[in-house]
Structures are given as structure tokens and as C-alpha cells.
Backbone atoms as SQL, in Angstrom:
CREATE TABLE atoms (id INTEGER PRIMARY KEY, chain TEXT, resi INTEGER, resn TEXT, atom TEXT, x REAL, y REAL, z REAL);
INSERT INTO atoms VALUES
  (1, 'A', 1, 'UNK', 'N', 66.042, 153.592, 74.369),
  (2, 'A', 1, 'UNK', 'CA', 64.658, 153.318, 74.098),
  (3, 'A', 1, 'UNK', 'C', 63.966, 154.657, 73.872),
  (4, 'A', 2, 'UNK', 'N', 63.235, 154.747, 73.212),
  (5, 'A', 2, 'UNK', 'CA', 62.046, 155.682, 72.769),
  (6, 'A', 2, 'UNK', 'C', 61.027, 155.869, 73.080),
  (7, 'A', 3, 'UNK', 'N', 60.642, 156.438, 73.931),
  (8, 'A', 3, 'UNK', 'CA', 58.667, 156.340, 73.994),
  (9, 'A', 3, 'UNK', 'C', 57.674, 157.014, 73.600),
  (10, 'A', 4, 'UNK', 'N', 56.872, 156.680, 73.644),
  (11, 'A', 4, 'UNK', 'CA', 55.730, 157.930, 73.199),
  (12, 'A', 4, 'UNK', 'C', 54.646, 158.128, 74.242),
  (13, 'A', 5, 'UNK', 'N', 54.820, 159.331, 75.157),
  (14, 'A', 5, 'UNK', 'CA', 53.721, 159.443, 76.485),
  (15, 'A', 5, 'UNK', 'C', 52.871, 160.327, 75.533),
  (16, 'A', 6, 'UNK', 'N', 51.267, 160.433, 76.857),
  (17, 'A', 6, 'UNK', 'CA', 50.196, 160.668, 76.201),
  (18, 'A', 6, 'UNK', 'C', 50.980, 162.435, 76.318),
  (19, 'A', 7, 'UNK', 'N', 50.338, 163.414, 75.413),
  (20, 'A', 7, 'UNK', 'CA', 50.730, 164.760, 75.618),
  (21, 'A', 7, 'UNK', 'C', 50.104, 165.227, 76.768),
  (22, 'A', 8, 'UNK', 'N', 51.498, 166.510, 77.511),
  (23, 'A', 8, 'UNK', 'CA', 51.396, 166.676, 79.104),
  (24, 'A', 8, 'UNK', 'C', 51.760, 166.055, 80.022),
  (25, 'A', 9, 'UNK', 'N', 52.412, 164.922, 79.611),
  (26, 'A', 9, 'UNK', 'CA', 53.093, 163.881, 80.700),
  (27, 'A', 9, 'UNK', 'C', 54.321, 164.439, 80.494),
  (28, 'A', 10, 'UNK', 'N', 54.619, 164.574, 81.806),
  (29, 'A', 10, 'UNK', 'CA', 56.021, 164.664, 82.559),
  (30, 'A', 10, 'UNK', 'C', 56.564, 163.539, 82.503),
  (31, 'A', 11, 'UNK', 'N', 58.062, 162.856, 81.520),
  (32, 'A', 11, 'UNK', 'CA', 58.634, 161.803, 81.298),
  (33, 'A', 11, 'UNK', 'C', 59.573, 161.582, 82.720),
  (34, 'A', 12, 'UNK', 'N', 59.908, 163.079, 83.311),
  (35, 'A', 12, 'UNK', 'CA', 60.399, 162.437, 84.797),
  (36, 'A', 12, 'UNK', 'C', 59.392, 161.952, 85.691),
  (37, 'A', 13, 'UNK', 'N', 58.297, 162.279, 85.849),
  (38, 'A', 13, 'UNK', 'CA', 57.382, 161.726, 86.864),
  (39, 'A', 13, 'UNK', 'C', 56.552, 159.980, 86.372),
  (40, 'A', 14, 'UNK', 'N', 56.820, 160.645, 85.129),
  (41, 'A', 14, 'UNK', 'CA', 55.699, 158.974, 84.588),
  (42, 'A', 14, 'UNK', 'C', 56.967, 157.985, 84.281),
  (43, 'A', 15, 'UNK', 'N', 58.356, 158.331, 84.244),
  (44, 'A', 15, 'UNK', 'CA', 59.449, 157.132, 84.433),
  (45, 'A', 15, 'UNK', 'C', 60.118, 156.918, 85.414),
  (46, 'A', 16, 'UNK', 'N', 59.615, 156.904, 86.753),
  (47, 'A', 16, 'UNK', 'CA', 60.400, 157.500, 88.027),
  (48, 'A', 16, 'UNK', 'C', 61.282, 156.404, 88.042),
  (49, 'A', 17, 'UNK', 'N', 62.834, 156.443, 88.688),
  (50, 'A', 17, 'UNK', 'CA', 63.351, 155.426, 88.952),
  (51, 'A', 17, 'UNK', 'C', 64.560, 155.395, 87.585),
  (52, 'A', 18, 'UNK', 'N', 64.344, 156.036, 86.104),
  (53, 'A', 18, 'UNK', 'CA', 65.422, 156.102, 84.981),
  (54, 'A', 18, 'UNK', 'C', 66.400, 157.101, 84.914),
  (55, 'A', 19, 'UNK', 'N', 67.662, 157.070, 85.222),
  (56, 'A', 19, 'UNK', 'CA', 68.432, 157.740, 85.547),
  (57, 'A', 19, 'UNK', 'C', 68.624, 158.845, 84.516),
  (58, 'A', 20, 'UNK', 'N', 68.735, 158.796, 83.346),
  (59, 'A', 20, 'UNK', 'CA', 69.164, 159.341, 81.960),
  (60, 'A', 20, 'UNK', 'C', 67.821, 159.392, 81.269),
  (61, 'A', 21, 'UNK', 'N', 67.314, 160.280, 81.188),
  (62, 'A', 21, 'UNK', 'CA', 66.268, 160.799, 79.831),
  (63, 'A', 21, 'UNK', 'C', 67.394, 161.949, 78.823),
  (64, 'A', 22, 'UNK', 'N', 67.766, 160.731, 77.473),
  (65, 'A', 22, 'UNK', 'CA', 68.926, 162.259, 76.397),
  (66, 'A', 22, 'UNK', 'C', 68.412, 163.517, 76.354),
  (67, 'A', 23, 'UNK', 'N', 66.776, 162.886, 75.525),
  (68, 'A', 23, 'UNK', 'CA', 66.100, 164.247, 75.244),
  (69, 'A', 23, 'UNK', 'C', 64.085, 164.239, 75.246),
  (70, 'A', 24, 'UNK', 'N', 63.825, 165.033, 75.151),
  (71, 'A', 24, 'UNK', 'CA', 62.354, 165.180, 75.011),
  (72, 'A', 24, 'UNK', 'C', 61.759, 166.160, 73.732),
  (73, 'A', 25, 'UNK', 'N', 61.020, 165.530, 73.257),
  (74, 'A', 25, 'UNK', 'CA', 60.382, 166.340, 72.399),
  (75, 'A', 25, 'UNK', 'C', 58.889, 166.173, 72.037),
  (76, 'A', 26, 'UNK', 'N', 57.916, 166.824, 72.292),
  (77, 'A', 26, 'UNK', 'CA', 56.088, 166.681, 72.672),
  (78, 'A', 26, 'UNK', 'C', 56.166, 165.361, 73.493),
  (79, 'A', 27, 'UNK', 'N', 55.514, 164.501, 72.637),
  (80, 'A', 27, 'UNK', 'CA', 55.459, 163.189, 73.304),
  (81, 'A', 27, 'UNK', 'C', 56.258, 162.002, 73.247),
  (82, 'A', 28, 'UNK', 'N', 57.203, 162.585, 72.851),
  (83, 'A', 28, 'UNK', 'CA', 58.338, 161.605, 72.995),
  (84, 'A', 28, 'UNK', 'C', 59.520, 161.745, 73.739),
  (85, 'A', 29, 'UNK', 'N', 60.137, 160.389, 74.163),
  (86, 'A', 29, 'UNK', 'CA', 61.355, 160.711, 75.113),
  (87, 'A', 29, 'UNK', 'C', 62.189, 159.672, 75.005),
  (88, 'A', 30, 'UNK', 'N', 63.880, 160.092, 74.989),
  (89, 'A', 30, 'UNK', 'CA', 64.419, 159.161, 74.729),
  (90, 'A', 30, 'UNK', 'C', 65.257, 159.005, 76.109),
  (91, 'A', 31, 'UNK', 'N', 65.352, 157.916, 76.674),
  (92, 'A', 31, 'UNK', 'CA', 65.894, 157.016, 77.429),
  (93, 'A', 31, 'UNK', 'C', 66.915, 156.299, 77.787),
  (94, 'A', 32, 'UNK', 'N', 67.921, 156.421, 78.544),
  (95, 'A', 32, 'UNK', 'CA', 69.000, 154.997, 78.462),
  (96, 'A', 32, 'UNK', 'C', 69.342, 154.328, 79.583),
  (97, 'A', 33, 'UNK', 'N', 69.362, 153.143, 79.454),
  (98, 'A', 33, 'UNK', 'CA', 68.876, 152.173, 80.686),
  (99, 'A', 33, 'UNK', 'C', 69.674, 151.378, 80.820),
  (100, 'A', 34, 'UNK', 'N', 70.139, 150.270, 81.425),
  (101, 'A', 34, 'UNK', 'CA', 70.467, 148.854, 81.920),
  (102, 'A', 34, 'UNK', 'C', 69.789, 147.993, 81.344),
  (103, 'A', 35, 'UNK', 'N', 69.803, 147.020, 80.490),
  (104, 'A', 35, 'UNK', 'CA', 68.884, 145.718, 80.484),
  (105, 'A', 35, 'UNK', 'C', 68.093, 145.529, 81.390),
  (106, 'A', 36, 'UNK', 'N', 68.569, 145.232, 82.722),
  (107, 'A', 36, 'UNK', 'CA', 68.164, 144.776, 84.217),
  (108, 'A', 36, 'UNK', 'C', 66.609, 146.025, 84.019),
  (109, 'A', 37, 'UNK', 'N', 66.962, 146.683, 83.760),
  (110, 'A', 37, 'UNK', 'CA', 65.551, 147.743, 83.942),
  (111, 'A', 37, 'UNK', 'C', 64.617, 147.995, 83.017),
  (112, 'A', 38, 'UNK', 'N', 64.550, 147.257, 82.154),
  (113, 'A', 38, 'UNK', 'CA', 63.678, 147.342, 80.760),
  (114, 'A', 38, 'UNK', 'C', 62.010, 147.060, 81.229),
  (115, 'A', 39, 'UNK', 'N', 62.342, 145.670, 82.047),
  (116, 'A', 39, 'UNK', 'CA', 60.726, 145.924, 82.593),
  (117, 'A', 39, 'UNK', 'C', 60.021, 146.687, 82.862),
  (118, 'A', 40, 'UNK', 'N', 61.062, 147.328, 84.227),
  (119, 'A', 40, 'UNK', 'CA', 60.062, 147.981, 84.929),
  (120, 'A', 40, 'UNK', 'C', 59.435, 149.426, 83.832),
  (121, 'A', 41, 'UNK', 'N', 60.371, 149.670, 83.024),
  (122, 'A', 41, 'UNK', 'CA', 59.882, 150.919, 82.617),
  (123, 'A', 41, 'UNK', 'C', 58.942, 150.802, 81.482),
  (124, 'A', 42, 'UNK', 'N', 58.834, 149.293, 80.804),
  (125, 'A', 42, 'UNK', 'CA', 57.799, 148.863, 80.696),
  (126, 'A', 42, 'UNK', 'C', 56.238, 148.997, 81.361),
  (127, 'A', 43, 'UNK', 'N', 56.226, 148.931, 82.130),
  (128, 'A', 43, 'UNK', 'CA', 55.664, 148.858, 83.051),
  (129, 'A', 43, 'UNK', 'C', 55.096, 150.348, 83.551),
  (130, 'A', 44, 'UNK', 'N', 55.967, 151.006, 83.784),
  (131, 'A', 44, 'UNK', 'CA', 55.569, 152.582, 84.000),
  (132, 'A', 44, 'UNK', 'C', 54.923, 152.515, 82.273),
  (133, 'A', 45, 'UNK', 'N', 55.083, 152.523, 81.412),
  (134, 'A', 45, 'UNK', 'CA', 54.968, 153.360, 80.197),
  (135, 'A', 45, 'UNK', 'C', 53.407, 153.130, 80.088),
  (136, 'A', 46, 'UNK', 'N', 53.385, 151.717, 80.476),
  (137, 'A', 46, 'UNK', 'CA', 52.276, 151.204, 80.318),
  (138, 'A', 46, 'UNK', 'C', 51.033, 151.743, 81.475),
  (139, 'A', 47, 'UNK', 'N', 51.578, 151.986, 82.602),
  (140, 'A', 47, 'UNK', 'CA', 50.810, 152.798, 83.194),
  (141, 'A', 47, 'UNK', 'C', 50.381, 153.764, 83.076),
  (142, 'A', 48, 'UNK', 'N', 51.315, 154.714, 82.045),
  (143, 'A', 48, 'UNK', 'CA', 51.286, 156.213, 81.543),
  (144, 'A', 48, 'UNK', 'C', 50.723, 156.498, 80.432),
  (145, 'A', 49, 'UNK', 'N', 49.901, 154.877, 80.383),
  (146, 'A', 49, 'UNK', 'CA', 48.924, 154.829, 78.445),
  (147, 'A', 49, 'UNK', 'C', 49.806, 155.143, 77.560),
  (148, 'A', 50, 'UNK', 'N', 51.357, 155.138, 77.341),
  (149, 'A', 50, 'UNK', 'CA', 52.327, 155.359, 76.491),
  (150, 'A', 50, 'UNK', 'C', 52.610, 154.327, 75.705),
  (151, 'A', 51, 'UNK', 'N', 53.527, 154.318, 74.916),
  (152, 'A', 51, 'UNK', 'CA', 53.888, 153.223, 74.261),
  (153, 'A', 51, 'UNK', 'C', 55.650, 153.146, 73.700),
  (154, 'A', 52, 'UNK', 'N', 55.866, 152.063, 73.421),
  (155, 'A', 52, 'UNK', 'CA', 57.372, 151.837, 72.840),
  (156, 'A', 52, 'UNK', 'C', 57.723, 152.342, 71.493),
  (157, 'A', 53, 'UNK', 'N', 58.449, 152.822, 71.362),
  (158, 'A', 53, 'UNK', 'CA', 58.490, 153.604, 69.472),
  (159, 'A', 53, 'UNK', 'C', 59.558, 153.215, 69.057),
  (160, 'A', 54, 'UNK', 'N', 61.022, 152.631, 70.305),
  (161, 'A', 54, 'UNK', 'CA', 62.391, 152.203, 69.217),
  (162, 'A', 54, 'UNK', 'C', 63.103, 152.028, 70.764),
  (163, 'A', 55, 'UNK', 'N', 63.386, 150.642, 70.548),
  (164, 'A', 55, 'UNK', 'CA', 64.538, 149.938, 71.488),
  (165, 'A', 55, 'UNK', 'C', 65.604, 149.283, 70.665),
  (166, 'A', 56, 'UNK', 'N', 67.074, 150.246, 70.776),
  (167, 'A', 56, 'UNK', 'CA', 68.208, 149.676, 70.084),
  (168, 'A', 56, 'UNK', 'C', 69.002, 149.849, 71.264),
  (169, 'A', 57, 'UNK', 'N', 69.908, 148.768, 71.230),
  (170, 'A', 57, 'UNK', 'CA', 71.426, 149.109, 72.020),
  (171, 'A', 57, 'UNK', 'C', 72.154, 149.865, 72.084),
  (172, 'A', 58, 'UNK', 'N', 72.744, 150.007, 72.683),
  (173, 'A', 58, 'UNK', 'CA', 74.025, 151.455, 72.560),
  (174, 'A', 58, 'UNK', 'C', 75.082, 150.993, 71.685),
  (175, 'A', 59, 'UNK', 'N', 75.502, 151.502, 71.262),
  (176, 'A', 59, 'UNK', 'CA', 76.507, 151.785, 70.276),
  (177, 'A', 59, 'UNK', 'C', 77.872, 152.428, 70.754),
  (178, 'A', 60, 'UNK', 'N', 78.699, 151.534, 71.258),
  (179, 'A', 60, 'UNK', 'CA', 80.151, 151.808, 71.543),
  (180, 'A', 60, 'UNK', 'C', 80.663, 152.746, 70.182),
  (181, 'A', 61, 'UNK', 'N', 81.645, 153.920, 70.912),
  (182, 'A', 61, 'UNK', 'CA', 82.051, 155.057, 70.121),
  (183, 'A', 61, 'UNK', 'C', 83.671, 153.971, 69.453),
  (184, 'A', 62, 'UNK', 'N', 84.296, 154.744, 68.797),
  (185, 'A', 62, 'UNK', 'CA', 85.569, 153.690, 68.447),
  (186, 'A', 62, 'UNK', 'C', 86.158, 154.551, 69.516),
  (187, 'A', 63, 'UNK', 'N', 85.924, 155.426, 69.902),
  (188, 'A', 63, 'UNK', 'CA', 87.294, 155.385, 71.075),
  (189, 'A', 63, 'UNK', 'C', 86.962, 154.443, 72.465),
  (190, 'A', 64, 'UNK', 'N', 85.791, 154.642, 72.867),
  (191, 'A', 64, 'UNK', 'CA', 85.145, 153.299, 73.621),
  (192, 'A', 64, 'UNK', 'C', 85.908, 152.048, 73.105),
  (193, 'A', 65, 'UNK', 'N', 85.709, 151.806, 72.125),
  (194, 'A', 65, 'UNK', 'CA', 86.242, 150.165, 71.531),
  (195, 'A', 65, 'UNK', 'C', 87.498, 150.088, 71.737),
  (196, 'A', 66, 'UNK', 'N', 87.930, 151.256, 71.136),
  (197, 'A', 66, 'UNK', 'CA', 90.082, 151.363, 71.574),
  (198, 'A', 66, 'UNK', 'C', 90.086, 151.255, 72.644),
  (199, 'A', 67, 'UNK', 'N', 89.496, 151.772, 73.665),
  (200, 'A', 67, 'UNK', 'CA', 90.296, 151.599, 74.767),
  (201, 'A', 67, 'UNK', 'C', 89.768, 150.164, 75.511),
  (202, 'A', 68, 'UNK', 'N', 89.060, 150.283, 75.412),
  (203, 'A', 68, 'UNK', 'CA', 88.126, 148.650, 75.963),
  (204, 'A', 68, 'UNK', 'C', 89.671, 147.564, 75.651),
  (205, 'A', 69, 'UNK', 'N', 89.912, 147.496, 73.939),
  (206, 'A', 69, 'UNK', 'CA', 90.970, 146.608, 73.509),
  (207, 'A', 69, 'UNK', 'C', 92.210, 147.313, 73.904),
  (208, 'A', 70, 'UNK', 'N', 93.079, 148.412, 73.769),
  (209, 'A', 70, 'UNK', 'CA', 94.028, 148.655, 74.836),
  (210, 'A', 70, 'UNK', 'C', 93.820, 148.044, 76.149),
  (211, 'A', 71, 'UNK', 'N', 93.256, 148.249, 77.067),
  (212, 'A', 71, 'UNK', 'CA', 92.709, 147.729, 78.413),
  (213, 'A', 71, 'UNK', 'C', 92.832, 146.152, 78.674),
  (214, 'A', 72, 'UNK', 'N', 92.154, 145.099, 77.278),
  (215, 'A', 72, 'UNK', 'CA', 92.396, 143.895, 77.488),
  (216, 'A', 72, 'UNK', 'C', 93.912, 143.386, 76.880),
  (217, 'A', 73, 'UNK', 'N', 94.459, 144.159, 76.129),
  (218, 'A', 73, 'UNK', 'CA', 96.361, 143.993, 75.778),
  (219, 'A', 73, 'UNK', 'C', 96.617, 144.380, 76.784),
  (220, 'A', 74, 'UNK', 'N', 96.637, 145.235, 77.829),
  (221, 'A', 74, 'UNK', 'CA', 97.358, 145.474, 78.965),
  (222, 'A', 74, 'UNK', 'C', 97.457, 144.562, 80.085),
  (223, 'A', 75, 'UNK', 'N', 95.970, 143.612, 79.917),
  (224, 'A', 75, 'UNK', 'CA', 95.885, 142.675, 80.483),
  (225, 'A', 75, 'UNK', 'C', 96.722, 141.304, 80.354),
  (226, 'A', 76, 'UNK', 'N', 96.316, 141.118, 79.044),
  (227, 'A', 76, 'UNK', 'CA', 96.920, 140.124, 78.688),
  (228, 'A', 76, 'UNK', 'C', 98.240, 140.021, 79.048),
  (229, 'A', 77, 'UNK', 'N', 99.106, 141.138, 78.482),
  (230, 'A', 77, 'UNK', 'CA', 100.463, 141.011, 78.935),
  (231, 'A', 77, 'UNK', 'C', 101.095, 141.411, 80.143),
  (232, 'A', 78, 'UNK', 'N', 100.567, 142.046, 81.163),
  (233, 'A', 78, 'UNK', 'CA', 100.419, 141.495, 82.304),
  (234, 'A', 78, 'UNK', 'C', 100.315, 140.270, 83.070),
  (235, 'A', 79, 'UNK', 'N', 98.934, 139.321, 82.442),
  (236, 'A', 79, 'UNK', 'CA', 99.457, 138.212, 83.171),
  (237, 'A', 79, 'UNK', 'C', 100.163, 137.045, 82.432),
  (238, 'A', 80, 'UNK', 'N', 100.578, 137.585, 81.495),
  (239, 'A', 80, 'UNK', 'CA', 101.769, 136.400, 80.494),
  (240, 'A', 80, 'UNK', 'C', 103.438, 136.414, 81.351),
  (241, 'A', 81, 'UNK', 'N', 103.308, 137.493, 82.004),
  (242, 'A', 81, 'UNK', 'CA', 105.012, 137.974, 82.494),
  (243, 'A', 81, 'UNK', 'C', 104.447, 137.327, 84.134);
């Protein structure tokens, strides 16, 4: 997610509680979260007179994906034997 705080906001103090801020730049900050936590930081942003600028999903790398599918073939044939 993306935000846009008012300029001079501290994105660690006005998002307390988000583990991962990627990067910052003036008034913007980018974010990565849990589903489960979208509210609340809703919620902060909105307290911080900020606003939403871009909520996309993460994007599995292909080596992420390889191994994810290695991982479920290992499974599989595991419990076939």
C-alpha cells in the first residue's frame, strides 16, 4: 500500500503497529502488511489527515512460485507412498 501523509509526518509514528515501511519519499510511504491489518492502518492514515494513493498485492517472485510448487510435489508424493 501507498500513502500520502500530510508533510513532516513521521510514517513510523503516524503508522504505529506496521511492521515493514519499503521506502519513504516527502509524503509518501510505502507499506507491506497482512490483509488482517488493512483497517487499522486505515484508520491511522485517516487520523494522520493522509490518504490512500495505491493498494496492490504482492507479487510472488518465480522463485517464490518454484518453490511453493516444488514444496507441494514433495508433498504430494509423500503422501501417495
Amino acid at each position: 500500500m501507498t500513502v500520502r501523509l500530510p508533510e513532516q509526518t513521521d510514517p513510523d509514528a503516524a503508522l504505529p503497529g506496521i511492521p515493514t515501511i519499503l521506502w519513504r519519499r516527502d509524503a509518501l510511504a510505502r507499506v507491506e502488511l497482512a490483509e488482517a491489518e488493512i483497517g487499522a492502518l486505515v484508520q491511522a492514515i485517516t487520523a494522520a489527515r493522509g490518504g490512500i494513493v495505491a493498494l496492490e498485492p504482492k507479487r510472488r517472485s518465480l522463485e517464490e512460485l518454484f518453490l511453493d510448487l516444488s514444496d507441494q510435489d514433495e508433498k504430494t508424493a509423500a503422501a501417495a507412498q
